[in-house]
Every structure is written in structure tokens, then in C-alpha cells.
C-alpha positions in Angstrom: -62.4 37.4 -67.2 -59.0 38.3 -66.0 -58.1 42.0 -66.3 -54.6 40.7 -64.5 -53.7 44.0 -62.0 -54.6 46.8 -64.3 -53.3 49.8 -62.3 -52.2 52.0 -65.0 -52.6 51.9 -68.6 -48.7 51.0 -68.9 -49.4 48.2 -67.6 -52.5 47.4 -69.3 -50.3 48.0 -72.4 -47.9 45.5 -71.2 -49.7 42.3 -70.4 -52.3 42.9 -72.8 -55.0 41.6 -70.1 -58.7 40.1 -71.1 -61.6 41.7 -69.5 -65.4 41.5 -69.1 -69.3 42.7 -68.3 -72.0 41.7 -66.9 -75.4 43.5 -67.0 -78.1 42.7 -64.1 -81.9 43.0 -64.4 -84.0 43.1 -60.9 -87.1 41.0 -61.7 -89.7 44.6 -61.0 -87.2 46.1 -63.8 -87.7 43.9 -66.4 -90.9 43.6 -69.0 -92.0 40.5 -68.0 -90.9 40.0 -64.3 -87.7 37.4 -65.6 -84.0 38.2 -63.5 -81.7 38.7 -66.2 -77.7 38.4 -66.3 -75.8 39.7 -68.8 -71.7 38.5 -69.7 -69.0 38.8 -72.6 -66.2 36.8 -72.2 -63.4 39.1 -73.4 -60.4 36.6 -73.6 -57.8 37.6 -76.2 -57.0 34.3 -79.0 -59.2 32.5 -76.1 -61.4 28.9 -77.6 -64.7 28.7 -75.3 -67.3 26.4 -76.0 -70.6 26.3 -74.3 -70.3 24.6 -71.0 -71.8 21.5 -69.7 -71.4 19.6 -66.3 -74.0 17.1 -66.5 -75.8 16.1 -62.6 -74.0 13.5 -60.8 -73.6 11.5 -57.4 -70.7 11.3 -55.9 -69.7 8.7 -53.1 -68.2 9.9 -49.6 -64.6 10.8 -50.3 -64.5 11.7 -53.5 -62.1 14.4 -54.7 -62.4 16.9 -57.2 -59.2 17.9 -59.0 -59.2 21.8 -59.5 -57.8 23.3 -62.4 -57.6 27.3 -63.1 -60.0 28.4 -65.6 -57.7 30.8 -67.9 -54.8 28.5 -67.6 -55.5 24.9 -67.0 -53.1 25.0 -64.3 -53.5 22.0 -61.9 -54.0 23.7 -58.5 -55.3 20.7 -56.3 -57.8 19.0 -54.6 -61.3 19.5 -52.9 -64.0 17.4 -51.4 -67.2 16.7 -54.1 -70.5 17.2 -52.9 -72.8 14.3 -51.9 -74.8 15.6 -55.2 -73.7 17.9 -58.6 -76.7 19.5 -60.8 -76.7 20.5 -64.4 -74.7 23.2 -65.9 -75.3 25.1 -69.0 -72.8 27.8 -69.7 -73.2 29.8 -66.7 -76.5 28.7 -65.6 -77.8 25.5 -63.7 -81.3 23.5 -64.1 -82.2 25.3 -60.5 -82.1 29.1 -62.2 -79.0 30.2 -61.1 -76.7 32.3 -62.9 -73.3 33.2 -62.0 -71.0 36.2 -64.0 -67.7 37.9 -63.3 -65.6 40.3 -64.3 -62.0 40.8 -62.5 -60.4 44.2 -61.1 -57.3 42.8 -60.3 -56.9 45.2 -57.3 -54.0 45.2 -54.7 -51.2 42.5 -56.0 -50.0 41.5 -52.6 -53.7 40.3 -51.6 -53.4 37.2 -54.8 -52.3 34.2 -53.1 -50.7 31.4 -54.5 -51.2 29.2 -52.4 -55.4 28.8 -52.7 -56.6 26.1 -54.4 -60.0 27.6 -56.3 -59.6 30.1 -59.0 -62.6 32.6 -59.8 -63.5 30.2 -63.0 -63.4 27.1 -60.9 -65.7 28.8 -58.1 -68.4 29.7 -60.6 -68.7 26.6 -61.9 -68.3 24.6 -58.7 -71.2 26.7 -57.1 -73.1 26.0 -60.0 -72.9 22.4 -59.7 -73.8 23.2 -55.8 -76.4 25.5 -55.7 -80.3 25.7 -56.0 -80.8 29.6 -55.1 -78.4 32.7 -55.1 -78.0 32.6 -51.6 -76.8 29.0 -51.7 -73.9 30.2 -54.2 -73.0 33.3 -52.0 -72.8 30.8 -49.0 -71.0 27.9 -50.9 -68.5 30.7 -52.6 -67.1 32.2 -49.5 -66.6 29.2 -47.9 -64.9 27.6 -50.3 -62.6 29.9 -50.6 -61.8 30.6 -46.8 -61.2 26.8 -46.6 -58.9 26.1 -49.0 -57.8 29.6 -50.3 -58.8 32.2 -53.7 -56.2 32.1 -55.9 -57.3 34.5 -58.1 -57.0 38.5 -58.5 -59.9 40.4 -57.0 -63.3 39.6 -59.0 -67.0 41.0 -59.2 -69.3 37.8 -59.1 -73.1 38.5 -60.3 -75.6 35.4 -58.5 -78.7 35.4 -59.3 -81.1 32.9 -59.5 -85.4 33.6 -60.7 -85.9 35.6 -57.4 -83.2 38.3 -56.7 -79.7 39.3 -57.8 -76.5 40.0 -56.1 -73.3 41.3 -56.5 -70.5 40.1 -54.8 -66.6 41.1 -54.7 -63.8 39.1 -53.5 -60.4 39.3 -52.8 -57.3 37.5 -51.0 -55.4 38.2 -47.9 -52.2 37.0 -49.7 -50.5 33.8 -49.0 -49.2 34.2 -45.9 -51.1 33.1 -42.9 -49.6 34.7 -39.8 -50.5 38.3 -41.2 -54.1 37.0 -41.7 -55.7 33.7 -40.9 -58.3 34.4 -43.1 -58.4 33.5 -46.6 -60.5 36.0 -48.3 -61.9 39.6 -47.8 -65.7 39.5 -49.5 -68.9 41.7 -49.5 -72.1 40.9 -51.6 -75.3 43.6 -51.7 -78.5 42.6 -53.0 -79.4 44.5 -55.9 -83.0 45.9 -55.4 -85.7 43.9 -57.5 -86.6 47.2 -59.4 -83.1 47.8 -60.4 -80.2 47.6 -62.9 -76.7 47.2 -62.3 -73.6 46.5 -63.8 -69.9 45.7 -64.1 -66.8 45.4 -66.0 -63.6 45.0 -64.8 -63.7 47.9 -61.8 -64.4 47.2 -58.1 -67.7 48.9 -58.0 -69.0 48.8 -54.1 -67.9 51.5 -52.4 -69.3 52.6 -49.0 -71.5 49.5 -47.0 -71.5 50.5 -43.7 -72.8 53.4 -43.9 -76.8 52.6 -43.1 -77.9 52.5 -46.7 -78.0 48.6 -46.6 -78.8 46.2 -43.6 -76.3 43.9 -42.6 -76.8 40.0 -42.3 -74.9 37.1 -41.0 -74.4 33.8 -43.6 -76.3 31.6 -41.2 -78.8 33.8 -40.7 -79.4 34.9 -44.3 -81.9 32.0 -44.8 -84.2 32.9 -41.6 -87.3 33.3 -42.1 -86.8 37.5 -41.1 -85.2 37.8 -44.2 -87.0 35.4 -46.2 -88.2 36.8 -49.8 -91.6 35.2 -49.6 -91.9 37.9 -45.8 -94.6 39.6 -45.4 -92.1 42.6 -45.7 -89.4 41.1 -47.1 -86.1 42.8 -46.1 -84.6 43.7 -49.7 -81.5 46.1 -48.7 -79.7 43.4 -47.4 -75.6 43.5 -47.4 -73.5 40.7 -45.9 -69.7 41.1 -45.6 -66.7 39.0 -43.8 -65.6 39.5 -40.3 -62.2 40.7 -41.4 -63.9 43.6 -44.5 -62.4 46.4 -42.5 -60.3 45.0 -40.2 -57.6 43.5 -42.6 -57.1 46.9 -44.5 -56.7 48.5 -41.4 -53.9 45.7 -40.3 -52.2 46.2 -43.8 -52.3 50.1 -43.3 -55.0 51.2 -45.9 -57.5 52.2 -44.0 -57.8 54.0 -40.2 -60.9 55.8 -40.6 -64.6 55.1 -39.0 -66.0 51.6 -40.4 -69.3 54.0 -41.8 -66.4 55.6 -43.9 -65.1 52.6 -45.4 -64.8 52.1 -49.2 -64.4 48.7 -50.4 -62.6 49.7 -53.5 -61.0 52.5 -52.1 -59.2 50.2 -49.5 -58.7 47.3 -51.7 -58.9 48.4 -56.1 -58.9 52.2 -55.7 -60.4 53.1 -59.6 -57.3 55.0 -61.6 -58.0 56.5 -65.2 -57.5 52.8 -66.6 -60.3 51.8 -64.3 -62.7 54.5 -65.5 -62.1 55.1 -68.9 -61.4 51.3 -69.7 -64.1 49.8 -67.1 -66.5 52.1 -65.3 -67.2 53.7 -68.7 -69.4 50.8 -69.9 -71.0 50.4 -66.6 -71.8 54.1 -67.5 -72.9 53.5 -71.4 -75.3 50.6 -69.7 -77.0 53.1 -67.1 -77.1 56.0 -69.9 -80.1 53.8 -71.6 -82.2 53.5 -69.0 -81.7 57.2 -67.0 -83.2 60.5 -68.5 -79.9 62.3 -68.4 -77.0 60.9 -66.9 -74.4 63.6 -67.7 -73.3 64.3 -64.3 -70.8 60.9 -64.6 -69.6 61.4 -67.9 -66.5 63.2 -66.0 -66.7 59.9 -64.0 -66.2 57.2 -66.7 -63.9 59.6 -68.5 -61.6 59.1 -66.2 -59.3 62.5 -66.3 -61.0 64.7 -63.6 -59.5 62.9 -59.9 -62.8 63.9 -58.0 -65.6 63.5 -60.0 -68.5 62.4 -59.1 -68.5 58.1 -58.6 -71.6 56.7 -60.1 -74.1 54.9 -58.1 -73.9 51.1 -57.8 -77.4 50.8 -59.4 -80.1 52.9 -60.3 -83.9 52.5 -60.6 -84.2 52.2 -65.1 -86.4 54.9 -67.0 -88.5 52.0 -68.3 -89.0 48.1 -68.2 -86.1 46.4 -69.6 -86.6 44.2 -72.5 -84.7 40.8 -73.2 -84.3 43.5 -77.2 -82.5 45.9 -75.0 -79.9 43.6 -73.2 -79.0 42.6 -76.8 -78.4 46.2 -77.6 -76.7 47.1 -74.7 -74.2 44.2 -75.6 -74.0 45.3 -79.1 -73.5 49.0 -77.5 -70.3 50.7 -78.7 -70.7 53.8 -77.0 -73.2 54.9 -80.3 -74.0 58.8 -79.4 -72.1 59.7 -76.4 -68.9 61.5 -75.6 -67.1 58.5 -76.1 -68.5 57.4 -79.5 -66.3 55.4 -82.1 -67.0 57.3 -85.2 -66.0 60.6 -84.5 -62.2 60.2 -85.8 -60.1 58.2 -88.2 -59.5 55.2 -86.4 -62.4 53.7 -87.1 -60.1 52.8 -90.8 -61.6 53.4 -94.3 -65.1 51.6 -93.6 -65.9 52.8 -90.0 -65.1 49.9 -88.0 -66.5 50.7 -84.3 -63.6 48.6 -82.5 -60.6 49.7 -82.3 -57.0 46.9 -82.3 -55.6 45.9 -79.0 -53.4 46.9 -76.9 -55.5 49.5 -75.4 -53.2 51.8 -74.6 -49.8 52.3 -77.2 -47.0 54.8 -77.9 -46.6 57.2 -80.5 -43.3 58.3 -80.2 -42.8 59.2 -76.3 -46.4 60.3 -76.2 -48.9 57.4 -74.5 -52.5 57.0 -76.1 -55.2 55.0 -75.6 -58.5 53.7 -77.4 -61.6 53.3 -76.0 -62.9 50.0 -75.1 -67.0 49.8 -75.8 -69.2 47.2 -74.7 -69.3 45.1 -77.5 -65.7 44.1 -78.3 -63.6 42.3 -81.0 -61.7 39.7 -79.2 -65.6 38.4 -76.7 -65.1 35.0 -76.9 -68.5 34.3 -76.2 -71.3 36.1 -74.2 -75.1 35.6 -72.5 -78.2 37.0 -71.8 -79.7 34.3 -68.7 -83.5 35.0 -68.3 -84.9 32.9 -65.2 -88.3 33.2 -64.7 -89.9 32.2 -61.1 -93.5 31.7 -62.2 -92.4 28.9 -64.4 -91.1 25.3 -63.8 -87.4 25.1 -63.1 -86.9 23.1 -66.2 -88.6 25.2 -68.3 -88.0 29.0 -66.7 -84.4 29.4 -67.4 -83.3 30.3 -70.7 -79.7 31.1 -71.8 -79.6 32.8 -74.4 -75.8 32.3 -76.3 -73.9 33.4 -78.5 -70.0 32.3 -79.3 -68.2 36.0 -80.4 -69.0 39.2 -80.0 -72.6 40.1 -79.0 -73.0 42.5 -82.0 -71.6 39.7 -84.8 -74.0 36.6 -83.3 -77.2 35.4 -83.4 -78.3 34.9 -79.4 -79.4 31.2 -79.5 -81.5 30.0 -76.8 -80.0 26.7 -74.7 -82.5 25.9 -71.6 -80.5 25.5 -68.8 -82.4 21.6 -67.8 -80.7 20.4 -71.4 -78.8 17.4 -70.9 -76.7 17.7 -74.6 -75.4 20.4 -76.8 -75.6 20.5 -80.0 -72.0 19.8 -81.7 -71.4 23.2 -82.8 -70.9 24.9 -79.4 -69.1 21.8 -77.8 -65.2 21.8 -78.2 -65.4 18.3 -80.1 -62.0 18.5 -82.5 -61.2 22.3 -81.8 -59.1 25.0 -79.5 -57.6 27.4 -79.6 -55.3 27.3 -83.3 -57.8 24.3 -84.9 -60.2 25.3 -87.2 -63.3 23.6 -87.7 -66.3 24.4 -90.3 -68.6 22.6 -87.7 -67.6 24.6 -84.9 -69.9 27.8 -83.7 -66.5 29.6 -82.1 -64.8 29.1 -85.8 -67.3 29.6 -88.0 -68.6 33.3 -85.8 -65.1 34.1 -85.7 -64.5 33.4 -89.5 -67.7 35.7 -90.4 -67.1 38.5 -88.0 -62.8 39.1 -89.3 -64.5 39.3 -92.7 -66.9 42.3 -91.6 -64.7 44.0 -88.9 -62.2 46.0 -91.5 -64.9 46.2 -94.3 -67.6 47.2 -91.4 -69.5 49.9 -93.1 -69.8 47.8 -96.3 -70.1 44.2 -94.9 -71.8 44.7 -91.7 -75.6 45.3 -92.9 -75.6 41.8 -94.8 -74.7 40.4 -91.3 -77.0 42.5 -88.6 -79.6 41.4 -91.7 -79.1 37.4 -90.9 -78.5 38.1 -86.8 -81.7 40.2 -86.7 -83.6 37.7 -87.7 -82.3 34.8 -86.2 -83.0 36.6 -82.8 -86.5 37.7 -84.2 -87.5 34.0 -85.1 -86.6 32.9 -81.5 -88.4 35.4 -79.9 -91.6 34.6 -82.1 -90.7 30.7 -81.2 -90.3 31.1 -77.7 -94.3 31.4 -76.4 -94.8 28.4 -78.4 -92.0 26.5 -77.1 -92.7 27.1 -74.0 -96.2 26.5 -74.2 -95.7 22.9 -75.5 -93.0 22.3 -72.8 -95.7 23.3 -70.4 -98.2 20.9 -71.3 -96.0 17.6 -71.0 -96.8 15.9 -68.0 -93.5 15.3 -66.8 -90.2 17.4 -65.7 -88.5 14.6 -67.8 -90.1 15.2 -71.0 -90.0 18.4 -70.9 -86.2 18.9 -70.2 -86.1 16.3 -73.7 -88.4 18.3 -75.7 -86.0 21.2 -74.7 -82.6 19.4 -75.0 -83.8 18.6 -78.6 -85.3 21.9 -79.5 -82.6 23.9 -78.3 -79.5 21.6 -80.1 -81.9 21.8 -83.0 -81.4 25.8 -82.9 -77.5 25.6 -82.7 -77.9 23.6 -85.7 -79.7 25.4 -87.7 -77.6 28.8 -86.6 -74.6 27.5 -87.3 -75.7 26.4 -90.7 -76.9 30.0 -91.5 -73.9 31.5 -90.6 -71.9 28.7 -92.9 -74.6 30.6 -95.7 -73.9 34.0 -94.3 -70.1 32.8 -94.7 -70.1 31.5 -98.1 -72.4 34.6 -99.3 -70.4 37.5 -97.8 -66.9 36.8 -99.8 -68.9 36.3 -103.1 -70.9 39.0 -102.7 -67.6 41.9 -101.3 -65.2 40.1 -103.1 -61.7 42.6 -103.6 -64.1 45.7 -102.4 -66.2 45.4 -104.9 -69.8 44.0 -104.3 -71.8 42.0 -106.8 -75.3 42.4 -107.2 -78.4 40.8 -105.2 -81.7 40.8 -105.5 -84.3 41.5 -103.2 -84.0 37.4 -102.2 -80.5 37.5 -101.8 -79.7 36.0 -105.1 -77.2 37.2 -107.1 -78.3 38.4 -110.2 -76.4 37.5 -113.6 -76.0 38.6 -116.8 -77.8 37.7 -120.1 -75.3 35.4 -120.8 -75.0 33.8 -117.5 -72.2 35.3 -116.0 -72.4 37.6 -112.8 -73.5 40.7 -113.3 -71.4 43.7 -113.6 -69.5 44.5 -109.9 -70.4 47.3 -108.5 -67.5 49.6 -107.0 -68.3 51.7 -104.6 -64.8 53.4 -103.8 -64.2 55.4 -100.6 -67.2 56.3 -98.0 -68.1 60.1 -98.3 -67.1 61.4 -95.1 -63.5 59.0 -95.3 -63.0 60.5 -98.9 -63.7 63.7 -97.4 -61.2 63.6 -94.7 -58.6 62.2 -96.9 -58.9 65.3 -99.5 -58.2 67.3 -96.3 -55.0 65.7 -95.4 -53.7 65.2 -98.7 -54.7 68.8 -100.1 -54.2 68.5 -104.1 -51.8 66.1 -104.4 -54.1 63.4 -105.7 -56.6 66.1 -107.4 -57.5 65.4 -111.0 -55.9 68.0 -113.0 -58.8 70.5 -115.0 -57.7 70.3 -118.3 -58.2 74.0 -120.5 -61.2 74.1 -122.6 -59.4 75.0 -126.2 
């Protein structure tokens, strides 16, 4: 989501922007051959529920009434396709996923006077789409025909064959300096791959022979067909106007091999590394043997450090376990780890209060911003498998708060219902609802944030196994939605297994709820027994509380700073 023009962290400290990630898995580079996308939806005081556009037909001049995502803004019309197919969060029953993140980038390229926001295009070219290529094509036209109103944005489209990643911006809103609406390139992201994103324009150089360039129209020729007998996989397209428009606006008179298209358009600053590239960075640091060299990179101080790569080839197959962990990542062992000062508070919280960046006195300071992030308002991990039936292959796997405080509950993208607790029925943004998954997450995870070292084990202890049961469920799912003999009954099998899922989370985290201010009620923490149950006196009353005080290296540090003044006196043996 919307980073809003971060171009320095003054200004980041100003509008107090939202941001984003997405992870991407090439289907060589994962365990089991699935195309995985990854996305936190960072959106500060934000309600999201899960998503559904059910399939529709739609007569000959029907209109679609766009509204921007992040504001509900009315911004017009456009024509609706002849036919609309299902939606689940960011995935459709055909396997395609779309993410984004937003850079922001030059101000004077926005233009106000496009009728699609980034939000609106994702979910538009959802409802469009049956491959990733379809969504690339169906994307940029849109949005040369009736104009991007949004900041620059990094789209991931994938679908259960390949992935993409695709960067967009505006020409501004006047037409005589450019008749085109949008500047735009998307490289395929090699099927043995990783990449990532969050928040930074990440393609750099295009031109300069490492990819091989394609027209729209003739992207779906058989030459660069997937099922080739060499299939062409470095492929690149770009518009006409890439280069051409920076070199109109003055930002670029060098050789088109030399062009950069975030040097041109979202040049990174230190807010764009530290802030951004950094988690890209903590993402590629699983999977590579050392990746050192880019720490200077992501930190964001040194001007000419070495620019990461825009993918790299992973160390290992990637698991559906370790795109959980990556989400839950919050830079755990590396230069820019949480726990290595104070700020952390009394019980070691790894996130750190917004505003990122703040003053102390005339001096400006920032915090780091890790993967996994208080104010997420909901995030995914979107499997799509090719070797299975449409219905069946694409799981997305949700969760509604921050990846590292949910349970990721598996909603099949061919279901035709949600269950209750992820829809927005009688909640937003300031209403409160103990049926509601955004609420009820929320409610659990402001408990354990400032009491993290205490509170937190109790929770990973429920989320741990929630995701273990599903992944022990899934074969067997599966298995049975494979041996119905229609697409129909298996998309109902599925529709009720996956509502009966969010129903059962969201009652467990109601328990989690309920057990968690019992159990660390006023710091203190009551006793449990090796079920969970808390144990009681011989008269019937609780058991004795047990206080635990200060953590050791917190009690540590605080002697250090206060020096004797709260030392307990040694009183003289008489």
C-alpha cells in the first residue's frame, strides 16, 4: 500500500505513510513446484476484510463505477467486461495473484486526472484475467486508456506458471507534454528464483541485454510460449515511451543500455533503503550463503554501495514454513536486529511505534521498520499449483494482522462465500466486533505487543499449531476435492471447508483472548498446567500469582543507568 512520495525521512515523518511487501517464489524454487506470492498490507488504523468479487455477466454497456482503494474516493467510470471471475483476496479461481507495494517516486508524474487507482487495477485485472500475462496486458491498458492515478507502484502477477514483476508510473496530468498515460516495465522473474519488494522501485537497468525484450501482442506467440520446446524465460516487456519520457522531462540523456528505471523515475534515498530495500534484503539473507556485501546497501548511509540484485537463485527449495517465517521476520540476527537496544521497552517488543522517523530535540532519528510490522492489516501467502485443477490448485493462505500474531488460514481461491469472520458484516474502521477476524487479531496481538517477552509464547503456542493442523489437513483436503467428479462440487466442498476454518480460528483466538488477560493479568501470571488449565488452590481459589518482575538483561541495563539510586541498602551485621 501507499508509501505516499517518501523522499526523505522528513517527509516520511510527516504524513506518516502505509507501506508494504511482497515475496515471490519461481515454481523450480519452491519444495513442491507451487508459484508463491507473498503480501502485508501495512495500512495504519486501516479495516480490511478478505475480499470477494463473486463471477458475473455483464450486458454490452455496462459501466463500472471506480472508486480508489485507500480512500473511497469516487474517480469515475469504465466499460465492464463481457465476463468477471471470482476473487478471493488477491487471488482469482484461474490462479492468479496480484501484490503491490508503492514507491511513490517523482510527484509531478501522479495524475489526477486517471480514473484507476493501483487498488482498483488489482482487483479489476483480477476479475479479468485467466494467466499473468493476461493481467500485465489488461493492467497497462487500462491505465493508458483512461489514466493511473496513483503514485508509482511495484505490481507482483503471477499465476501457477511464472511470475512477474511490474512497475508503473504516470506521465502527470497534462497531455500536451505526454500523450501517454503511463510509463511501465514488467521482467519475468526466472522460475528458479526469489524476489522481492517493499515500498522501493527495484528494476534498475533493462536494456542492457540481460533480458529479451517483447512486444504486448506478441507476448502470447507461440515463440514465447511456456509450454516451447525452449521456452524463452528472460523475457522483459516495457512501454514505447520507458526512456523517451525521462529524456523529454530532463532526467535522463544517456545511452537507452544505461537506463535505470528507478534511477530516472524513484531514485532510492536513505528512506528507501533503510525503510524499504532493507526487507527485500532480510528476505534474500535466508536463502543466500552470505549476503554481506548489501548490508551497506539496505543500510542506507554509504551513497555508492553496492545495489542488490533484483532476484537471486535461493540456497535451497523454499517451503510454504519459510514464507511464514520470512513474514514473521524482524530482522532476528542481522545488523539491523530489534533487540540489541532499549527500545524494544521492558519486555522486548521487536516493533518499534510509528512514525518512523521523529525528533529528539533538533537531532532526527529513525527506527527500523522489519518485515513483520505492528500496524499489517492483513497479509498472504498465495500457493498456485499447475499440476492441479484450477479449482482446487490455488490456495490463499490469510491471515487479518500481522503475519507473526495470526494463524495463516487457508481460503481456496474457487470459494464462492467467506466465512463471517473475515467479511466486513457490522465493522470498519472504529467498530468493534467479537465476531470479526480484523477485531478479535487485533484485540489479541495489542495485549502481547508491550508485554512481548512475557505474552508472546502463549500466542506463537496457539498460531503454531493452527498452521501445523492445516498443513497436516491439507493432503487430505485436497485429496477428497480431487476425487469429486465435478469442478462444482469441488469448489462446494472447498467453499465449506475453508469457511469452516475461519470459524474455527476465530473461535480459538476468542480462547486465546479470554486466556491471555487471566493468565498476565497486572504483570503478574497465574499458573497453568501442562493442558492450559489454570491450576487452583486447595480451597478453590487460583493459585498463588506468580511475579516475575523485570527480564534479566532489562533489569540489568536499568541498574546501569540508575547506578545506586534504587540499590537496597546492606544493613551492618551487629
Amino acid at each position: 500500500m501507499k508509501r505516499k512520495l517518501i523522499l526523505a525521512i522528513s517527509l516520511m515523518a510527516v504524513m506518516g505513510a502505509s507501506a508494504c511487501t511482497n515475496f515471490i517464489v519461481g515454481k523450480k524454487a519452491s519444495a513442491d513446484g507451487s508459484v508463491f506470492v507473498t503480501y502485508n498490507a501495512d495500512s495504519y488504523g486501516a479495516f480490511m476484510p478478505l475480499y470477494h468479487y463473486p463471477a458475473a455477466k455483464h450486458q454490452p454497456g455496462d459501466m463500472r463505477k471506480v472508486y480508489e482503494w485507500d480512500t473511497n474516493k469516487y474517480l469515475g467510470e469504465i466499460a465492464e467486461a463481457a465476463e468477471t471471475y471470482n476473487v478471493i483476496g488477491n487471488s482469482n479461481e484461474w490462479q492468479v495473484t496480484i501484490g503491490e507495494t508503492t514507491f511513490g517516486g517523482r510527484h509531478e508524474m501522479a495524475d489526477s486526472t486517471g480514473v484507476i487507482d493501483y487498488g482498483s487495477l488489482i482487483y479489476i485485472a483480477l476479475q479479468r484475467s485467466k494467466t499473468a500475462r493476461e493481467a500485465l496486458q489488461i493492467m497497462t491498458s487500462l491505465v493508458e486508456q483512461y489514466g493511473y492515478y496513483s503514485e508509482g507502484e511495484t505490481f507482483s502477477v503471477a499465476d501457477k506458471d511464472e511470475a512477474w514483476m511490474l512497475e508503473m508510473m504516470g506521465c502527470g496530468p497534462d497531455r500536451e507534454k505526454s500523450k501517454e498515460r503511463t510509463v511501465w516495465v514488467a521482467i519475468r522473474i526466472p522460475d528458479n528464483a526469489v524476489a522481492a519488494h517493499a515500498n522501493q522501485s527495484r528494476i534498475t537497468k533493462f536494456l542492457d541485454g540481460r533480458y529479451t525484450r517483447v512486444k504486448m501482442k506478441d507476448l502470447f506467440s507461440k515463440k514465447y510460449a511456456l509450454n516451447a520446446k525452449k521456452p524463452i524465460t528472460n523475457l522483459m516487456l516495457c512501454s514505447d515511451n520507458v526512456v523517451s519520457y525521462a529524456r523529454t522531462m530532463g532526467w535522463f540523456d544517456g545511452k537507452d543500455a544505461d537506463f535505470s528505471y528507478n534511477a530516472a523515475y524513484a531514485a532510492p534515498d536513505f528512506s528507501g533503503r533503510r525503510y524499504c530495500e532493507a526487507r527485500v534484503w532480510s528476505f534474500f539473507n535466508r536463502f543466500a550463503d552470505d549476503f554481506s556485501e548489501y548490508v551497506p546497501y539496505a543500510a542506507g548511509k554509504e551513497q555508492n554501495a553496492k545495489e542488490m540484485p533484483l532476484w537471486i537463485i535461493p540456497n535451497k527449495k523454499v517451503t510454504i514454513q519459510d514464507l511464514r517465517d520470512a513474514m514473521r521476520d524482524h530482522y532476528e540476527g542481522t545488523p539491523f536486529a530489534l533487540d540489541t537496544n532499549i527500545g524494544g521497552g521492558i519486555y522486548q517488543m521487536p516493533y518499534r511505534p510509528s512514525p518512523l522517523s521523529f525528533k529528539v530535540g533538533e537531532q532526527e532519528v529513525f527506527n527500523e521498520r522489519p518485515i513483520s510490522t505492528q500496524q499489517t492489516a492483513w497479509s498472504f501467502i498465495s500457493q498456485m499449483r499447475s499440476w492441479m485443477p484450477r479449482e482446487v490448485g490455488a490456495c490463499f493462505w490469510f491471515g487479518n494482522d500481522d503475519g507473526n500474531m495470526v494463524a495463516y488460514t487457508p481460503m481456496y481461491s474457487c470459494i464462492t462465500r467467506r466465512p463471517k469472520c473475515f467479511t466486513e458484516e457490522g465493522v470498519d474502521d472504529v467498530t468493534f466486533s467479537m465476531d470479526n477476524a480484523f477485531w478479535v487479531c487485533n484485540w489479541v496481538s495489542n495485549m502481547v505487543y508491550p508485554r512481548y517477552s512475557m505474552m508472546f509464547p502463549s500466542l506463537k503456542e496457539v498460531r503454531d499449531s493452527l498452521d501445523a493442523s492445516y498443513d497436516k489437513l491439507q493432503p487430505e483436503v485436497e485429496a477428497k476435492a480431487l476425487a469429486l467428479p465435478t469442478a462444482q462440487e469441488r469448489i462446494q466442498y472447498l467453499t465449506n471447508y475453508s469457511c469452516k476454518k475461519g470459524d474455527e480460528m476465530i473461535a480459538r483466538w476468542q480462547k486465546l483472548a479470554f486466556f491471555l488477560i487471566v493468565k498476565f493479568n497486572d504483570m503478574a501470571i497465574k499458573p497453568t498446567d501442562a493442558n492450559g488449565t489454570f491450576e487452583r488452590s486447595p480451597y478453590g481459589n487460583g493459585a498463588r500469582v506468580q511475579r516475575p518482575g523485570y527480564p534479566e538483561q532489562y533489569a540489568r541495563d536499568l541498574l546501569k543507568q540508575t547506578g545506586d539510586k534504587y540499590l537496597v541498602p546492606v544493613e551492618e551485621k551487629k
